[in-house]
N, C-alpha and C positions, 0 to 999 in steps of 0.2 A: 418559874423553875421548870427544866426542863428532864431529858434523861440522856443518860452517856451510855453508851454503846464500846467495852474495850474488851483491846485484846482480840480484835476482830478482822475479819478478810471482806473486805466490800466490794460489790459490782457494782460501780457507778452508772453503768452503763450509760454515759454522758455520750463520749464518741468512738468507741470499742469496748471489747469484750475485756480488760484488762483490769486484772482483780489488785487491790491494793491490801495491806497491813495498816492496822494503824484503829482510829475510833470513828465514830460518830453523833455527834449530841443531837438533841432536840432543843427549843426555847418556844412554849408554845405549840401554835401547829407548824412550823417551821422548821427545817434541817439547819441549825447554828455554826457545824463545822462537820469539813468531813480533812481527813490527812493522817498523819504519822500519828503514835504514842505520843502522848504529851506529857510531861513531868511537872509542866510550869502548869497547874489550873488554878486559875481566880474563880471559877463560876463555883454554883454551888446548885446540885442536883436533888430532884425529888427522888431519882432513883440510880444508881450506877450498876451497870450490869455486865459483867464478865464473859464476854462469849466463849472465850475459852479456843479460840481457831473455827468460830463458826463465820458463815456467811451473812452479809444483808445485801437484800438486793432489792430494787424498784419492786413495789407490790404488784400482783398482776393485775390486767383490765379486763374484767369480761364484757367485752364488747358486743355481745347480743343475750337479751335473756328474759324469758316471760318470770318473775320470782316465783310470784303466787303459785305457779302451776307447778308447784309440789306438793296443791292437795291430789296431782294425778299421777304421783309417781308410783308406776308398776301396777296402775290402773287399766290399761287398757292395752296390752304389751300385744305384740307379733298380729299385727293387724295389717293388712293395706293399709297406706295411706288415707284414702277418700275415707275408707268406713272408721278408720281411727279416730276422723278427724268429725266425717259428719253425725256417726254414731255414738260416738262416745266421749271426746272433747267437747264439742260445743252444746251438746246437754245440758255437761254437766258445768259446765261454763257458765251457761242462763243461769242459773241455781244461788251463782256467788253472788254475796251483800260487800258490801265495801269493806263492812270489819275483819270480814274473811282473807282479803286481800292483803290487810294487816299483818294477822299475824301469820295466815301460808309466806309470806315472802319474808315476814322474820325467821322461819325455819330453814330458809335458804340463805339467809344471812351468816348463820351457824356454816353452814357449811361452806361460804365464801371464805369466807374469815378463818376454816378448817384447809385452806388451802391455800393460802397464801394470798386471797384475791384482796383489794383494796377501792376495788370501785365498780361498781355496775351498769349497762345502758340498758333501762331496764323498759317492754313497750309492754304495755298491760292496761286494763281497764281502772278506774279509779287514782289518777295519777295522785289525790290526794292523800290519799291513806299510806302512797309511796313515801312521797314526800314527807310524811310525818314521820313515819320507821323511821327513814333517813336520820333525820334528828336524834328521835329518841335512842339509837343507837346507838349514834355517834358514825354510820359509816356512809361512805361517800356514794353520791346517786345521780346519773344522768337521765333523766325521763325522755319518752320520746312518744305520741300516740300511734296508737294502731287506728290512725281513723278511716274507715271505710262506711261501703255505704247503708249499715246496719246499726251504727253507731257513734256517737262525739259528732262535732260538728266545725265547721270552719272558724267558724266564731268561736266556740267552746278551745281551738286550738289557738286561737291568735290570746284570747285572755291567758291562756296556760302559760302560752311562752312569755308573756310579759310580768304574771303573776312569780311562776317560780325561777325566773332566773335573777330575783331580786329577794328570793324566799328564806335562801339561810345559802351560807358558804359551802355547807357540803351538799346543795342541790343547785342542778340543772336542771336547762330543760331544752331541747333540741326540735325543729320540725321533722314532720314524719306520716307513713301510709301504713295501713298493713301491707297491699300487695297491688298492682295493676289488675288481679281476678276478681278483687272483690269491691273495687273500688270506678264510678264512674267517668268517665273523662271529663266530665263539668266538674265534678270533683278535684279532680287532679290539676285541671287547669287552676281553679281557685286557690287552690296549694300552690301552685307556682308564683300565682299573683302575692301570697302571704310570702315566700323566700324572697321574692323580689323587693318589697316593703320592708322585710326586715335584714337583707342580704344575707341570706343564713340559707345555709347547707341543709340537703332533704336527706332520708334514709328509710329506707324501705325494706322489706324480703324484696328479693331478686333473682329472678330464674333459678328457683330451687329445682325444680322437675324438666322432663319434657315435655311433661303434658301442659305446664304452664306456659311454657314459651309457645309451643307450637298454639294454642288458645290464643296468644295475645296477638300471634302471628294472621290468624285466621280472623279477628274481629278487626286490626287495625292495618293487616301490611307488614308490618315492624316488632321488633322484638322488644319485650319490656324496656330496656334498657335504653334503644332507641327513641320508641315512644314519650319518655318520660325526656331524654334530649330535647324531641321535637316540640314540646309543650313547654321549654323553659324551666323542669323542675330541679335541673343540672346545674346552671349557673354560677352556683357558688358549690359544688361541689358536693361530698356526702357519703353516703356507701352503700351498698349493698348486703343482706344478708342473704350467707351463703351462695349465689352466684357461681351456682354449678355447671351450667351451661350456657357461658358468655360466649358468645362470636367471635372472630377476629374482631370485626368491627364494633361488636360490645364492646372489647378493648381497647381498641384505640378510641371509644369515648370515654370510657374511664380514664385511660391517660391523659386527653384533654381535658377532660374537668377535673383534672387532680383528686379524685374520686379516688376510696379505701374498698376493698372487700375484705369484708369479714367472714371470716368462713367457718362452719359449724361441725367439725368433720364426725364425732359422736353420733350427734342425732343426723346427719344424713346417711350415713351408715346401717344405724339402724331401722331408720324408715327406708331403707333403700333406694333412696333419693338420686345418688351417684356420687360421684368423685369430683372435684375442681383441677383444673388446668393449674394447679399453684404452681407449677416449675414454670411454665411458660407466662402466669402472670408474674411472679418475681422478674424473670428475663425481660421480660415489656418496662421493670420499672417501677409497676403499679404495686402502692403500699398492699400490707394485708394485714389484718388486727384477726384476735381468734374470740367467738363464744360458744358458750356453752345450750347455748338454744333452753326453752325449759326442761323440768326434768321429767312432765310427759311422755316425751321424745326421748329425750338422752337415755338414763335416768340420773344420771351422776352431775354434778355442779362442781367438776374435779379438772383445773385447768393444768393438773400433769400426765393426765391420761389424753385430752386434747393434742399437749405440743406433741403430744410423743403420734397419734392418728394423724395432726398434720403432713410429718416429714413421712412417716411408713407408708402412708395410702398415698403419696406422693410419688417414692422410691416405686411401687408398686404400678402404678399407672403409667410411671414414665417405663421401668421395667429399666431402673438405672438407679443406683445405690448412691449414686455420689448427687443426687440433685437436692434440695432442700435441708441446707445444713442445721445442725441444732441451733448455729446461732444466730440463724435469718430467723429460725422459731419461736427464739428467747429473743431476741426483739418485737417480736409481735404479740407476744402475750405482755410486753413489760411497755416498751414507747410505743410502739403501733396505734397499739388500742387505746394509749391516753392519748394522740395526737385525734384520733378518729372520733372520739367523746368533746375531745374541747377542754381535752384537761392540761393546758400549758404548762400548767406548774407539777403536775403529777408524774412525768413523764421520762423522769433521772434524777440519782442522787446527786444532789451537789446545794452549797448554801444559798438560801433562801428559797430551797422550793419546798411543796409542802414533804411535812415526813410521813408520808405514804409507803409501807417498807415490810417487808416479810426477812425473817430470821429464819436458814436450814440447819438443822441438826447437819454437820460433817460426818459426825461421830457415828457415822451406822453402817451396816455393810456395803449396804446398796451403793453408798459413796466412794468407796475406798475400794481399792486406793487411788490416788488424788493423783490423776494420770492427766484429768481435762475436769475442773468442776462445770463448766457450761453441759458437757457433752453428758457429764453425770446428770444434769437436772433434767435434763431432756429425757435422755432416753434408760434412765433406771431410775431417777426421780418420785416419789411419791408424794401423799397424802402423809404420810407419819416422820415425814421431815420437815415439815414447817413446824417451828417450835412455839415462833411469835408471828402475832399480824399485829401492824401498828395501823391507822389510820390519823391523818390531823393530827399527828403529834400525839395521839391518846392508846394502850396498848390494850385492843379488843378481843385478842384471842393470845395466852400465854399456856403452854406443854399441858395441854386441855381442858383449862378453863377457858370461859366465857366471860366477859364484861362487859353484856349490852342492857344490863337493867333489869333483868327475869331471869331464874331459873332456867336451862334447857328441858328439865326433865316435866316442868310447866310447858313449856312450848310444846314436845311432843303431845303430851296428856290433851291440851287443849287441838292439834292439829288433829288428834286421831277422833277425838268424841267429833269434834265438827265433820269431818268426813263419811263418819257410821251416820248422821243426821243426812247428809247430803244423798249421800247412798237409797237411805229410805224414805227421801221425799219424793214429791211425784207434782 
């Protein structure tokens, strides 16, 4: 048994932006139907729910995201970079146990699921503990290592990928680096040798800074992006986090290897990291998926405040209003970043893919009146209009509850004692 969706306005986003009237079931983790009001029903529903003129639309993807690192939110704020990162992340970072990784990234689940998200690519320490959340939650998870040369290992990454892409239906698991700074070229090349063996796409951070590029510039010649061409770890393609300072010729190897950027615009913002070429990478071609980076960084796990920094810090760089429409934005928060994950089936409503699907409240100011609903989610959009987040046909977040197996007000209690511990260890 499944659930019906009526009375409803749907963005399939299949092959445009074109909203239809009409319902949508579920059967399982499945989308059974989507189309017109039906008057003829033979099925028989666990649940039928009236949207009353609301929307459902593909749930979004956050396409880059540490979870866990919201035991650091507002922890270590208005810093440089380096001392953010080497005084006060990676401290407090040593410090975490696996069970910590637990439940800080179920606190971030909360808040996916508070926003309409439906799947995360998530690169973190302890892929295990991901991968079990994932489960016990119920919500969808692509894992990806940060292995570098401090940590995990080539081996430890070849049994991952073979381990969890056979581990449950709502986990994946992707190849992956933290970054060419911190990672050695014997390293990198062996990574390549694993993409090869498995023909699978790599993903990395990617020219976040100048300081990174110019570094990679200086040790090898070539710019990360390059680099990582030269060595083979391109081949099948892959993406880039954040890639703020791609080259021309960065670009045109992204467009050869059908290579995605994913772009962070939040947290480089406020690390002051810089702006991305998005108008001129759109114009190349070259896809672009959005995450929300940790909430270290950010601090927010909120993918309507994202689309909306995309298009503005865009209009603003180019110093042209009309570049980066809402709905090149609302495609890369909805298909982009399921295509960039490896989520085939998650990726647009229509029958037999999974029901991965967020419901917006219509009915609030910020909406109305109903002149462009795309242009409304973009750019006046919120946090307090997703009503429902469905996942796999299951509904995880409904008009503020929760339905991942725990109390929230447990999850806090438990995130905040574990962080006063952390605080005062040494």
């Amino acid at each position: 048994m499944g659930i019906r969706f009526y009375n409803a306005r749907i963005l399939t986003m299949q092959d445009n932006m074109e909203i239809i009237e009409g319902e949508l079931w579920t059967e399982k983790e499945r989308i059974s139907y989507i189309g017109p009001q039906r008057k003829d029903i033979q099925a028989s529903f666990e649940r039928e729910i009236d949207l009353k003129g609301n929307l459902i639309l593909p749930g979004f993807k956050d396409a880059h995201t540490h979870s866990a690192m919201t035991f650091l939110r507002s922890y270590a704020d208005d810093l440089p970079l380096w001392d953010w990162l080497s005084k006060q992340v990676f401290p407090m970072e040593a410090k975490l146990r696996g069970e910590d990784i637990y439940f800080f990234s179920k606190l971030a689940i909360l808040e996916y699921l508070s926003s309409g998200i439906t799947a995360c690519f998530d690169m973190y320490f302890h892929p295990e503990e991901m991968a079990r959340l994932a489960v016990d939650t119920g919500f969808r998870t692509v894992l990806v290592p940060g292995l570098n040369d401090f940590n995990f290992s080539l081996e430890e990454m070849r049994d991952c990928y073979q381990k969890y892409n056979a581990f449950h239906p709502l986990v994946s698991y992707q190849l992956g680096f933290h970054a060419e700074y911190t990672t050695s070229k014997a390293l990198m090349k062996g990574l390549a040798k694993i993409s090869e063996e498995f023909k699978a796409p790599v993903f990395t951070h990617n020219s976040e800074t100048k300081g990174e590029v110019a570094g990679c510039l200086e040790r090898y010649g070539m710019t990360p992006t390059a680099l990582m061409d030269a060595l083979g770890m391109l081949n099948y393609g892959g993406s880039g986090y954040h890639c703020v300072y791609l080259s021309d010729e960065d670009m045109d190897i992204f467009k050869k290897r059908r290579m995605t950027v994913v772009t962070n615009p939040g947290s480089n913002m406020k690390l002051a990291s810089g702006v991305p070429r998005t108008a001129e990478l759109l114009k190349r071609g070259i896809p672009m998926a959005i995450g929300t980076d940790g909430a270290a960084s950010n601090n927010c796990l909120d993918m309507f405040r994202e689309m909306f920094l995309v298009t503005g810090l865009a209009k603003i760089r180019e110093e042209d209003a009309s570049v980066v429409s809402a709905e090149e934005v609302l495609k890369m928060a909805c298909v982009n970043g399921a295509h960039c994950m490896g989520l085939k089936d998650a990726d647009c409503l229509s029958k037999g893919k999974f029901a991965d699907l967020c419901v917006l409240d219509l009915h609030q100011p910020n909406m109305q009146p109903v002149n462009s609903i795309v242009k409304n989610i973009v750019y006046s959009g919120s946090k307090q209009n997703v009503e429902l987040t469905m996942v796999n046909g299951k509904i995880l977040y409904e008009k503020g509850a929760f339905f991942i197996g725990e109390d929230p007000e447990e999850i806090y209690a438990k995130a905040n004692r574990r962080m006063q511990e952390l605080k005062e260890s040494r």
